[in-house]
N, C-alpha and C positions, 0 to 999 in steps of 0.2 A: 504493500500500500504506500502509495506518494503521502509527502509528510504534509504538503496542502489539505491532502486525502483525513489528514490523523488531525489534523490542527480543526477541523473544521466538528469534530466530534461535539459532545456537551460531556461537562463534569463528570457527570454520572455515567456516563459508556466512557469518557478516562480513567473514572474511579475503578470501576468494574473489570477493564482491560490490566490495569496493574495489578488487582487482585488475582487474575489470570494467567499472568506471569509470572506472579510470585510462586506461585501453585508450580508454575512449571520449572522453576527454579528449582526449586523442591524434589520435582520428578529427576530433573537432571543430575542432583546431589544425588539421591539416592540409587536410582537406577544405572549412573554409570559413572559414579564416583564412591561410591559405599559398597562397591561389588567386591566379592572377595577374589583378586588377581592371583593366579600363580605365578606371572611373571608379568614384566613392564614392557609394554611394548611402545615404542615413540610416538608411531604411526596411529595409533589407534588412539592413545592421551591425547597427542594434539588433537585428533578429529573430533575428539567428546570437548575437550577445554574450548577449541572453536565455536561447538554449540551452543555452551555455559557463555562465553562472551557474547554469544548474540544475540540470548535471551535477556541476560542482563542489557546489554547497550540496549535491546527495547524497551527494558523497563524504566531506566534512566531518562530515557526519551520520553515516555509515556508520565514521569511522576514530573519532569517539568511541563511539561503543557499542561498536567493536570493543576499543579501550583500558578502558571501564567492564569488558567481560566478563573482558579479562584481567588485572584490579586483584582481580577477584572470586577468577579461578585463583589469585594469588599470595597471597592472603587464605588462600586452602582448603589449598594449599602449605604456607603459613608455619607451620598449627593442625598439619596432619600432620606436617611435617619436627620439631614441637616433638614431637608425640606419639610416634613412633618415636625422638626421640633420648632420653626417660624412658624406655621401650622398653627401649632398647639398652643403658643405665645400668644399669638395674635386670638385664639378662642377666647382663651384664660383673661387677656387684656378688655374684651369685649364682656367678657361674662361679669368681671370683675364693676365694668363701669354700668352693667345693668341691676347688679347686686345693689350698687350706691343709690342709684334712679331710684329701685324698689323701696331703701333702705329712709328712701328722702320721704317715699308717700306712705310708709307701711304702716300707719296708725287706721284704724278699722272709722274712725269718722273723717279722715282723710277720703276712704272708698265711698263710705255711706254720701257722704256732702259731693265725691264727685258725681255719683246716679242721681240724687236728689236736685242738683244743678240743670239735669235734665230738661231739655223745652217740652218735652213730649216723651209720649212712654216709648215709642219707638228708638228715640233715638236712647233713653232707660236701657233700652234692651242689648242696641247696639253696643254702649260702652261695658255693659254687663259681659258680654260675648268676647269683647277687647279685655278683658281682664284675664277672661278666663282662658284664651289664648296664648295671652304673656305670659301666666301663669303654667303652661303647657311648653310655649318656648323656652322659657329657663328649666325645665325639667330636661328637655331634650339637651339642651347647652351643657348642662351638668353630665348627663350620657356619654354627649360626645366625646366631652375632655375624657372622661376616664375612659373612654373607648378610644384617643387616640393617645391617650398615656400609653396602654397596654400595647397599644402598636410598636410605639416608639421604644418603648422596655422590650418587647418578642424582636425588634430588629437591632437593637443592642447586644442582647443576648447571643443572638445566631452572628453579627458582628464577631463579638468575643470567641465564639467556638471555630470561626472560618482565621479568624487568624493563629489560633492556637492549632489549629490542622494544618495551616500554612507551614507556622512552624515544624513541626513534623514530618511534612512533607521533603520540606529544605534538609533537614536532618537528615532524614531516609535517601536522598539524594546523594548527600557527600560521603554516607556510608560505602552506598552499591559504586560511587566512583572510585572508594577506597580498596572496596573486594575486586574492580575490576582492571585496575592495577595492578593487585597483586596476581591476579588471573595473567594479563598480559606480560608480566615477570615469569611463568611458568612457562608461558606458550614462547617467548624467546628460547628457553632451554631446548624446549622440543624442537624447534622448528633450525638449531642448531645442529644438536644430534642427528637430524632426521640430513642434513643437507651435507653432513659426514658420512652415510651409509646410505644415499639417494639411489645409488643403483640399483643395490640390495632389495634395498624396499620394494622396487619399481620393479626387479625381476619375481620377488615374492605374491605383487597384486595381480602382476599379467598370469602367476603360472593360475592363480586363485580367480581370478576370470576366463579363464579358458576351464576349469572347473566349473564355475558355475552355466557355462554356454552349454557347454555337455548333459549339464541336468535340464536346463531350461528346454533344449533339444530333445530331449527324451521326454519328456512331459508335451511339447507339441506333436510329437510323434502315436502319441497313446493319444490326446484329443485325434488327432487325424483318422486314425484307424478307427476309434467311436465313432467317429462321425460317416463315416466309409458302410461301416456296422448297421449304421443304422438307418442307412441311405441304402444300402443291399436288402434291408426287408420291407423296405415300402417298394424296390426297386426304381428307384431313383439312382439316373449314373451320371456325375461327377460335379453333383453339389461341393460348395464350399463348407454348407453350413447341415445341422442337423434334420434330417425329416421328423417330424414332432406329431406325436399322437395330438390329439382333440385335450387332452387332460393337460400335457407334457406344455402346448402352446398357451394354456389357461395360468401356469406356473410360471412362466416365461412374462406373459404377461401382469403378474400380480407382482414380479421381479423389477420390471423398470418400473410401474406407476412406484414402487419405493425408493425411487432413485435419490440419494441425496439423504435418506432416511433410515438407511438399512444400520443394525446395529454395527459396535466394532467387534473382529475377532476375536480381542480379549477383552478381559473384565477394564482393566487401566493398562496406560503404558504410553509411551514415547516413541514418534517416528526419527529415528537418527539416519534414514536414507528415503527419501521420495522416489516416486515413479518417471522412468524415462529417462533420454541422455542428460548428462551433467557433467559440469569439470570434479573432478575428483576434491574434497576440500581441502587436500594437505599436499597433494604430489602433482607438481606443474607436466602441462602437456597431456596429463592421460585423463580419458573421458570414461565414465562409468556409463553404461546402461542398463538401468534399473528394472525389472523385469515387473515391480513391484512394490510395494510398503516394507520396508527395515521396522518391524516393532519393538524394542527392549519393553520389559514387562520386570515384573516379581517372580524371584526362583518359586517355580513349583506350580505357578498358574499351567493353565490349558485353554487350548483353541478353542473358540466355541463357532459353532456355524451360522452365518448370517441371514440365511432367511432357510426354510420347508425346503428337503430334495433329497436325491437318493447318491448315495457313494459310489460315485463311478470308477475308483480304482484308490489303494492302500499302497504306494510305493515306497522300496525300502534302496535310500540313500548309500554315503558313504557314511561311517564308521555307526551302521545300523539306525541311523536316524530316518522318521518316516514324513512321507508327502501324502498327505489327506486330498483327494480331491472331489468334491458334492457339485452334482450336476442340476440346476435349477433351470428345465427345458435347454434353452440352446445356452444358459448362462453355466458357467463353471467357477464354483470360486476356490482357492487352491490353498491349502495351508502347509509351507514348510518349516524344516527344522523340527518335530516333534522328536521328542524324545520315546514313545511310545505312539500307540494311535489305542482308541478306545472299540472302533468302528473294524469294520467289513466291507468288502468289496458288495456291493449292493442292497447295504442296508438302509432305509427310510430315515432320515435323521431331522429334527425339526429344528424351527431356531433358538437359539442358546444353547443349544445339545453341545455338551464336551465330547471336542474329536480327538484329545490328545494329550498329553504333560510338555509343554514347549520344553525344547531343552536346552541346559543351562552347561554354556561353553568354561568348562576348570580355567584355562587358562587367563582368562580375560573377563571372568566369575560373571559374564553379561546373559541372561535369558532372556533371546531372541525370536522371535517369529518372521516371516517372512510370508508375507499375502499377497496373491496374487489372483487375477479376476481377468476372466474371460467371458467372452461373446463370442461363441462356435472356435473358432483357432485365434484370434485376433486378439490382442491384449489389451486392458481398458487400466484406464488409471482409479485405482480402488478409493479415493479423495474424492472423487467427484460421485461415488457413491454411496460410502459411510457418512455419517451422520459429522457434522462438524464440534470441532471438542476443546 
């Protein structure tokens, strides 16, 4: 989002978004920095201290605009609080010299002798109604003031509390620019060490992307052949996409109207890789392409399936780890990295159903998932249709 984009918010969605932050602050301490490592890896600290930096520097961001916006309240405050208490002056000054007027005629043959002056009963009647008006008006006069006393005191008050959160605001400000300091102190080390053994690194990620093409590839291979499968019994020859029972395109469609709605695959957790090509965060020149969502989660969680369908195949990984993947009509949603699978090649699983124990990498103590969403062979970016968080 353009920072015009973020400036242009109101208080309350700044207040709201740093709350949101924080939160994710949080998630990022824990989930990959509280992880228990069996060893240090450069490449990998930078990549997580990267994303600690960059949720911080939006929070930073977001807690001064929220402080700009409300320097602007306390501004608009301070004009009104002056302008009701002239206001209130000028009531009190008025009331005050009608108290005197009253005070001058308030003897009861004062009144009697003003009706009795009367030419006629009418006009009797008249100044009788005039009294009893005036007498009406100064009840109201009296209202007012202490009705716009109370104003004046409720905008003083909210006064007081907007600049005492100012305060804290600015506080909270030079703290997270204090932590992010010492963050950018850390990321120098790595990004040191990392530019000492660059090569390394670089031959370590490519041999580990050509791993992962291999799996990716294998997994479009088992969609093709489903889909071949299932075009051979309605006899249909050489669809792209799936031939769908009358049930199966009912499914299919109760899948997109959720689009943007569907739960996520796990209970909580943090996306530390998006879907699609990218510059790699830490190693210049190499591009990732992401097949899918990177989720870090809590040791010991499990996959849960995102919407009603049937298991179209249990794949078992390298070092025994398994690929869930639930066929929803022609949609496929894919879950890697389990540690176990709960399910069956063909069994009916609904949504929230646990598919699995993600599993939780010793070396780098991270429990990860890896989701991936499909439409017939084609790959879909699963953001655009989890629910936003």
């Amino acid at each position: 989002m353009s920072a015009s984009g973020v400036a242009q918010k109101t208080r309350k969605q700044l207040e709201a978004e740093r709350k949101k932050l924080k939160t994710e602050i949080r998630k990022v301490n824990k989930l990959l920095f509280d992880a228990q490592k069996k060893e240090k890896n450069a490449l990998s600290d930078l990549k997580d201290i990267n994303q600690k930096i960059e949720v911080r520097s939006k929070l930073i961001k977001t807690i001064n605009l929220e402080a700009k916006a409300l320097s602007k309240e306390i501004d608009t405050n301070e004009d009104e609080i002056e302008k009701l208490t002239k206001k209130l002056e000028a009531l009190k000054a008025d009331y005050a010299e009608m108290i005197f007027k009253s005070y001058k005629s308030k003897s009861q043959q004062s009144r009697t002798m003003f009706l009795l002056s009367s030419k006629n009963f009418y006009q009797a009647y008249k100044r009788l109604q005039y009294m009893k008006q005036y007498t009406v008006y100064r009840r109201k006069q009296g209202i007012a003031i202490d009705s716009q006393t109370a104003v004046v005191k409720q905008l003083n008050d909210s006064l007081l509390y907007q600049k005492v959160l100012k305060d804290t605001l600015v506080a909270s400000e030079e703290n997270e620019k204090e932590k992010i300091e010492l963050d950018k102190k850390s990321q120098e080390k790595l990004i040191t060490q990392i530019k000492r053994k660059e090569s390394k690194y670089k031959r370590e990620l490519r041999k580990k992307q050509r791993q992962e093409r291999v799996v990716a590839a294998n997994i479009d291979k088992l969609i093709k052949a489903a889909i071949a499968k299932s075009n051979a019994k309605k006899g249909v020859k050489k669809s792209k996409g799936f031939a769908l029972t009358p049930k199966a395109k009912a499914l299919a469609a109760r899948f997109e109207q959720n689009k943007g709605n569907l739960p996520w695959p796990v209970e909580s957790g943090l996306v530390v890789r998006r879907f699609g090509r990218q510059a790699h965060p830490t190693l210049r020149g190499i591009t990732i392409n992401s097949t899918g969502l990177h989720i870090v989660t809590d040791r010991g969680k499990s996959a849960e399936c995102i919407f009603n369908g049937t298991v179209l195949a249990v794949q078992t990984l390298a070092q025994g780890k398994k690929n869930v993947l639930v066929q929803h009509g022609n949609y496929i949603s894919a879950y890697k990295n389990l540690e176990n699978s709960y399910v069956n090649t063909g069994d009916d699983v609904q949504t929230g159903q646990q598919l699995g124990t993600i599993f939780t990498d010793k070396v780098t103590g991270k429990t990860k998932l890896v989701f991936v969403l499909f439409k017939n062979s084609q790959r879909l970016n699963p953001s655009s249709w989890i629910k936003r968080r």
